[in-house]
C-alpha positions in Angstrom: 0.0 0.0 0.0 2.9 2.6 0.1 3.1 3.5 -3.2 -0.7 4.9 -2.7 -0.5 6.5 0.9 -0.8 10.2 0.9 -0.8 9.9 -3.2 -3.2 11.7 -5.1 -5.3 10.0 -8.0 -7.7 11.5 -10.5 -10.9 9.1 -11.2 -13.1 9.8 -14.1 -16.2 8.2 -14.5 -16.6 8.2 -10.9 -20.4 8.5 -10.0 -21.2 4.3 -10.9 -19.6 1.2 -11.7 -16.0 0.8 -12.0 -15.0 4.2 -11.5 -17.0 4.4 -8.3 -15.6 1.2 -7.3 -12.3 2.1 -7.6 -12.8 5.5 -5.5 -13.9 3.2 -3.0 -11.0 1.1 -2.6 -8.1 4.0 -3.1 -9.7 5.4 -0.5 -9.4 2.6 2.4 -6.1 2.9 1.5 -5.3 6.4 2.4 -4.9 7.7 -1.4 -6.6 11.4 -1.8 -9.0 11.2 -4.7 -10.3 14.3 -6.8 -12.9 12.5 -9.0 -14.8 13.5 -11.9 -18.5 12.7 -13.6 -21.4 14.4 -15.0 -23.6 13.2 -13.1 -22.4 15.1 -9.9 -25.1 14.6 -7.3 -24.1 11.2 -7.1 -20.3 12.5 -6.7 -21.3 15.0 -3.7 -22.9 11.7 -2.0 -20.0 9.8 -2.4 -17.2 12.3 -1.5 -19.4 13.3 1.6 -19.5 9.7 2.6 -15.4 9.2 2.3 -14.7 12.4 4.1 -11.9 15.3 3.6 -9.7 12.8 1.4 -12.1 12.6 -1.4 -12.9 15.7 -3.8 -15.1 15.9 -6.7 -15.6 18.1 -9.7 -18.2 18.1 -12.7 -16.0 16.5 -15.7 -17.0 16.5 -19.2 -13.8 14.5 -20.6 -14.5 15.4 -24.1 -14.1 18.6 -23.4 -10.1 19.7 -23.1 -10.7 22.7 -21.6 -13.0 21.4 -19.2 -10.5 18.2 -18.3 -7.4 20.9 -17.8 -10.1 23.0 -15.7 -10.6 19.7 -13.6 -6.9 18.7 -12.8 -6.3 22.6 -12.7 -8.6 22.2 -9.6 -7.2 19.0 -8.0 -3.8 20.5 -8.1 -5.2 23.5 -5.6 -6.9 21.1 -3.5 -4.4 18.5 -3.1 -1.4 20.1 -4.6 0.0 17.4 -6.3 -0.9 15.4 -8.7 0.3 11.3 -8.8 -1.4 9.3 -11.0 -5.3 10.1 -13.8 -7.5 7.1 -13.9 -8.9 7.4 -17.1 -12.4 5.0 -16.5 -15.0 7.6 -17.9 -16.7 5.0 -21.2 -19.7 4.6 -23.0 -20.7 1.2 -25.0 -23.9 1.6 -27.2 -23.4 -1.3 -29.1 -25.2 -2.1 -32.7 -24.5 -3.6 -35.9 -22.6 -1.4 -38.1 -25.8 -1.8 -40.7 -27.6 0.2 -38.4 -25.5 3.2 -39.3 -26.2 4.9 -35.9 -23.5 7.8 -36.8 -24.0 9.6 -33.5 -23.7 6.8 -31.3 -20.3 6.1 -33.2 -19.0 9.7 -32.9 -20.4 9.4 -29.1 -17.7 6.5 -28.9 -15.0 8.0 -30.0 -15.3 11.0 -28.2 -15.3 9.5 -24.9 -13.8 6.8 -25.2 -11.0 8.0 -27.4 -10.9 11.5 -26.9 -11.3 11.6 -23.2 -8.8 9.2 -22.8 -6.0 12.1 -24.7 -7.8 15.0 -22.8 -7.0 13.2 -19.7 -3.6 12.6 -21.1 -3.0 15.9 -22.1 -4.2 17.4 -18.9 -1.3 16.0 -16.9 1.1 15.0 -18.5 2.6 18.0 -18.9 2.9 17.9 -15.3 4.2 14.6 -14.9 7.3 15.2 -17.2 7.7 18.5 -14.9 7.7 16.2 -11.8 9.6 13.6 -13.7 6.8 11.2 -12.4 3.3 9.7 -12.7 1.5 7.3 -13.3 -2.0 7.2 -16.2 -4.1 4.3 -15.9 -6.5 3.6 -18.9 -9.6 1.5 -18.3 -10.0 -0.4 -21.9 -11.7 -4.0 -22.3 -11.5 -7.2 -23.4 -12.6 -5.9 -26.6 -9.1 -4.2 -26.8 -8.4 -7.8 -27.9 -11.0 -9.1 -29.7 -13.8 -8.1 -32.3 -18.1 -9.6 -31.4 -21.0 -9.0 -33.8 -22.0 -4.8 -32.7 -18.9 -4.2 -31.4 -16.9 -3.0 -34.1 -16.6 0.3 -33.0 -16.6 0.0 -29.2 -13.8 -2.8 -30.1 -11.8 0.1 -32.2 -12.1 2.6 -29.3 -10.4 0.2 -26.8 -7.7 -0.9 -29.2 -7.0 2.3 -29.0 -7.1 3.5 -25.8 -4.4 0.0 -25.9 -2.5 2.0 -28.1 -2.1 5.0 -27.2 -1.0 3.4 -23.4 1.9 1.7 -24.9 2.7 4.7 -26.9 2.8 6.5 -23.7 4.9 3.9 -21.9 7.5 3.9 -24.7 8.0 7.6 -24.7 8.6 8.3 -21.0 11.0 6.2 -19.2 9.6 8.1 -15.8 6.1 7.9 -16.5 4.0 4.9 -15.7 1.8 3.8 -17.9 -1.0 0.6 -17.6 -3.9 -0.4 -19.6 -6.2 -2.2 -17.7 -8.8 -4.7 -19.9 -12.1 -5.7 -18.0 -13.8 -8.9 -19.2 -17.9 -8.3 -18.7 -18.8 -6.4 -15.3 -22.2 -5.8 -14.1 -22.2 -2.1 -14.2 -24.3 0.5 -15.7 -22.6 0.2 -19.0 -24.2 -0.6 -22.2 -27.2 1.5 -20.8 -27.3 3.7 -23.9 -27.9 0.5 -26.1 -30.9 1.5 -28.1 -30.8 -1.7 -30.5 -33.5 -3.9 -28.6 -32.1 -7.3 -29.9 -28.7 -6.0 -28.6 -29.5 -5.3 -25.5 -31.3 -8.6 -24.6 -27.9 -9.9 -25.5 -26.1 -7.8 -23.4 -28.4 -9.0 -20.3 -27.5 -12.9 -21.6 -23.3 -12.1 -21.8 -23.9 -10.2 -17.9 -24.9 -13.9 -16.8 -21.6 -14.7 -15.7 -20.0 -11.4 -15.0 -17.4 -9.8 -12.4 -18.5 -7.0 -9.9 -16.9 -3.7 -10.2 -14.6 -4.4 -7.1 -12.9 -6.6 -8.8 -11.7 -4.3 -11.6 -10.9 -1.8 -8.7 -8.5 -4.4 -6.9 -6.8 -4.3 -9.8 -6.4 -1.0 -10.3 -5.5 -0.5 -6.9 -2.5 -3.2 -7.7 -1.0 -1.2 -10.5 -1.1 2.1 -8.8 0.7 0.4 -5.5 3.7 -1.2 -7.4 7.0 0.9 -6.3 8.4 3.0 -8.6 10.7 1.6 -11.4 7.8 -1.2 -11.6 5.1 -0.3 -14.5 2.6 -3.1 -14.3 2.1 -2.5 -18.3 -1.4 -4.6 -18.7 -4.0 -6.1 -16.4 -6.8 -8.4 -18.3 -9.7 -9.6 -15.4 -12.2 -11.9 -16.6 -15.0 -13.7 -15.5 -13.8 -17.1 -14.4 -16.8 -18.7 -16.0 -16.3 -16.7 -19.1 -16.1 -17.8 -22.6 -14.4 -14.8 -23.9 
């Protein structure tokens, strides 16, 4: 747990699911957290519940401005900034027949371009710092291609990407991918496809809770430093794929 003590950790995608989770754990461990959603009545709950360690912001990570804004603010709270947790995603998943255009653009702009706006917004001062660590939430489909998932898959290959473009450019800043099998979260919510959301509730038969990704969040993030944990895959034991 010492290489979270005292640290402090940006969480995006923070009001449900993984992202919640993960705020959670970090802070039993005595990490500071300044965490980031839309939905913020649901971050002002859990930041009250946590106490003084835990912070929140509204966080629109498409926006670059906005995402600066939000470390900006972390960095007068807490001072310091140690490591971004990039978990903020969307999955409306649909056969590219379908043509649903704006659910792809939706795709790529948060799960792509919030991913480099988080990026952007401190890496400038890691490399100041010479040190820090980005953790990218990605998926399975990072991995592999299903039916309606063509462009959700694209996203997270990706966010893979651009990780290990990160980690090869910057020998003092830690970077780790971490690729969730199916969880039972709130994502996939947006599905509008009926057919492919029935689906969706079939594949969530055997699924892992949110904690689970967390822990292994939490395991990156507490490595010492020299020791980049470069990729973490959790599935399902049960799972297929």
């Amino acid at each position: 747990m010492a290489g979270i003590i005292d640290k402090t950790i940006l969480i995006t995608g923070a009001s449900s699911g993984i992202g919640e989770a993960t705020v959670r754990v970090l802070a039993q461990v005595g990490a500071r957290l300044f965490i980031g959603a839309r939905r913020t009545d649901r971050l002002k709950v859990l930041a009250s519940e946590l106490g003084d360690h835990v912070a929140w912001s509204a966080l629109d990570v498409t926006d670059g401005a906005d995402f600066e804004a939000f470390a900006a603010a972390a960095e007068a709270r807490f001072v310091r900034i140690d490591a971004l947790v990039n978990n903020a995603g969307v999955m409306p998943l649909s056969p590219l027949a379908a043509l649903k255009r704006e659910e792809w653009r939706r795709m790529v702009d948060v799960n792509i371009h919030g991913v480099l706006n988080g990026i952007a917004a401190v890496l400038p001062r890691f490399v100041a710092q010479r040190s820090g660590h980005v953790v990218n939430v990605a998926s399975i489909g990072a991995h592999m291609v299903v039916p309606t998932g063509a462009v959700y898959c694209a996203t997270k290959y990706a966010v893979w990407a651009i990780t290990e473009g990160l980690r090869q450019e910057h020998d003092d800043i830690r970077a780790t991918v971490i690729s969730p099998g199916v969880v039972a979260t709130e994502l996939g919510s947006d599905i509008t496809d009926p057919q492919v959301a029935d689906a969706l509730k079939v594949w969530r038969q055997k699924s892992l809770t949110p904690d689970a990704i967390a822990r292994a969040i939490r395991y990156a993030l507490e490595q010492p430093e020299g020791v980049d944990i470069n990729e973490v895959i959790v599935r399902p034991t049960a799972a297929g794929m």
